[in-house]
N, C-alpha and C positions, 0 to 999 in steps of 0.2 A: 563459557557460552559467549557469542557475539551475537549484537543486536544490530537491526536494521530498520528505518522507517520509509513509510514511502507515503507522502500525502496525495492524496488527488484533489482539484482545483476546476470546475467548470470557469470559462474566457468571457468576458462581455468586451463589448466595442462600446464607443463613446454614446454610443446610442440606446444600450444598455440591452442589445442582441446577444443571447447566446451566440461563440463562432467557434470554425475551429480552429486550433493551435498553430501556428505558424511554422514552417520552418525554422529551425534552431531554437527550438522552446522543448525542451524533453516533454513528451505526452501518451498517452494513454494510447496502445492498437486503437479504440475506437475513432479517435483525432480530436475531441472533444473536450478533454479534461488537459490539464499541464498535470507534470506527474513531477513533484519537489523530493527526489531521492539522497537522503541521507546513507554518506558513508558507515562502513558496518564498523564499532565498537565494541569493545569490550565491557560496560555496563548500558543500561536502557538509557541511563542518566547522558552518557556521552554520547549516545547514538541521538540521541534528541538535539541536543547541540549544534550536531553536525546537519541535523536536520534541517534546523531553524538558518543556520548560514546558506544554505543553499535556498532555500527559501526568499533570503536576502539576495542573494546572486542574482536567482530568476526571474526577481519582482520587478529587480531594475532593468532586465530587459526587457518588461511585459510595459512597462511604465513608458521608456521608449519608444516601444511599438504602440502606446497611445491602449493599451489592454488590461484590462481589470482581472484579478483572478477573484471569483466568488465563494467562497466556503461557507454552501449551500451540503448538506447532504442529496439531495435528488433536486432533477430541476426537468421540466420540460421541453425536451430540443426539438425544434419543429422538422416537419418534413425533408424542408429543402438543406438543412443542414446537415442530416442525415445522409441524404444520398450524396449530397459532397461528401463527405466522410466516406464512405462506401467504393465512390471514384479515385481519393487518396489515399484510402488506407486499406491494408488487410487485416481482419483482427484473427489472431493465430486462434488456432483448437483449443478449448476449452480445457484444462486441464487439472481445477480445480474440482475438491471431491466434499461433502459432509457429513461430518459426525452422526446426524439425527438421517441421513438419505433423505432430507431438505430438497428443493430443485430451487434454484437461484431465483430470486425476485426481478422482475419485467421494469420495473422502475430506470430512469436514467441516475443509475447512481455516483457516489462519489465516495471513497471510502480513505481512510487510514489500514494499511497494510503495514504488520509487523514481522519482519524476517529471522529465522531465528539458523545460527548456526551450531554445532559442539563441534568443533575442531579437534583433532589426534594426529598426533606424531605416531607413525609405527616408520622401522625399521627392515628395510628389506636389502636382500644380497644383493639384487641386481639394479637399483635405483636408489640404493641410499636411503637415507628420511624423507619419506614423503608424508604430507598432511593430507587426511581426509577427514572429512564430515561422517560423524558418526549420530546414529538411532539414538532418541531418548524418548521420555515418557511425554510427549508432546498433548496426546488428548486432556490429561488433568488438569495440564496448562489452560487449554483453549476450552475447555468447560467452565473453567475458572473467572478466565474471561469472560464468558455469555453469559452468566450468570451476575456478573459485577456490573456490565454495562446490558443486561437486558434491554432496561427500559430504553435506553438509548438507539441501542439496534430497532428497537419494535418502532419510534417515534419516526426512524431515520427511512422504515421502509426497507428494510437490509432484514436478513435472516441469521440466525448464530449458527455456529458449527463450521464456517465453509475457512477451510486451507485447502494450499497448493506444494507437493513436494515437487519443488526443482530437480533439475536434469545433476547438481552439483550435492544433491542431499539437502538442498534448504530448505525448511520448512517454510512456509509465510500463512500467515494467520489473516483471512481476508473480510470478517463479520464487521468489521466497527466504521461506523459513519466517520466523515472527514470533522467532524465538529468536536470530537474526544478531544479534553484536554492532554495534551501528550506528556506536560510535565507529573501529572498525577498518577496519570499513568506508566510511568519511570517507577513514580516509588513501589508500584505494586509488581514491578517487572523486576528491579533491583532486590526487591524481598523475598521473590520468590525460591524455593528451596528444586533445583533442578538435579534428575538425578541422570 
């Protein structure tokens, strides 16, 4: 199994305005949030790691450009920043699905996204080894999840159940607020028995 994080982060200006993301600041389709994506590893434990450095990378460009990043579960983006957003950005089709047929919560959210891959070698005549991402029992996982951090999603305004299968087979688990502790969350990810 490979692991993948991906934090989201709403931007303040020195004035302590919500804004949105800069150019050269990896962000959200909406343009609102900075999105701090950890490389994918081989345990939750190193996928957090790799998290946390890029996180370091970012912040000193955000620090730079004179920008705060807030980890806020939901926050209030007014109007006019909105429609900027709207002007700069396209936010792609929705393609995220739920467990419970849940509809996504209205709130301006900010979440911890977890990616999940199973890699396989198969062997073919006419291309050699090729790796692809293979089916596993993903829902017991991600019930597992909603259940452990409930309270958490329900405080954050976020709904449980909601993943996204990638165009590549990847799973990403999208329920849990940006304020989950991620190392804690390793050891329940690292424990976990995948079949």
């Amino acid at each position: 199994m490979k692991f993948g994080f991906e934090l989201e982060a709403f931007l303040c200006n020195p004035a302590g305005d919500f804004v949105l993301a800069p150019q050269g600041i990896p962000m959200d389709d909406c343009g609102w949030l900075v999105e701090y994506r950890g490389e994918p590893a081989g345990t939750a434990t190193k996928a957090a790691g790799l998290l946390e450095a890029e996180r370091q990378r970012v912040n000193r460009k955000l620090s730079l450009l004179d920008l705060k990043p807030v980890l806020v579960p939901y926050a209030k983006i007014d109007r006019a920043t909105k429609l900027a957003a709207r002007r700069e950005h396209t936010k792609g089709l929705l393609r995220y699905q739920n467990l419970y047929g849940l509809k996504p919560t209205t709130a301006d959210a900010a979440g911890l996204h977890i990616s999940f891959t199973k890699p396989r070698e198969i062997n073919t005549q006419q291309l050699g080894t090729v790796v692809v991402n293979q089916l596993w029992d993903f829902p017991q996982l991600f019930r597992a999840l909603d259940q452990l951090y409930a309270k958490e999603i329900k405080a954050a305004k976020r709904r449980p159940g909601f993943y996204e299968i990638k165009e590549d087979q990847r799973i990403e688990y999208r329920s849990l607020p940006n304020t989950v502790d991620v190392w804690a969350l390793t050891d329940f990810l690292d424990g976990w028995r995948y079949c």
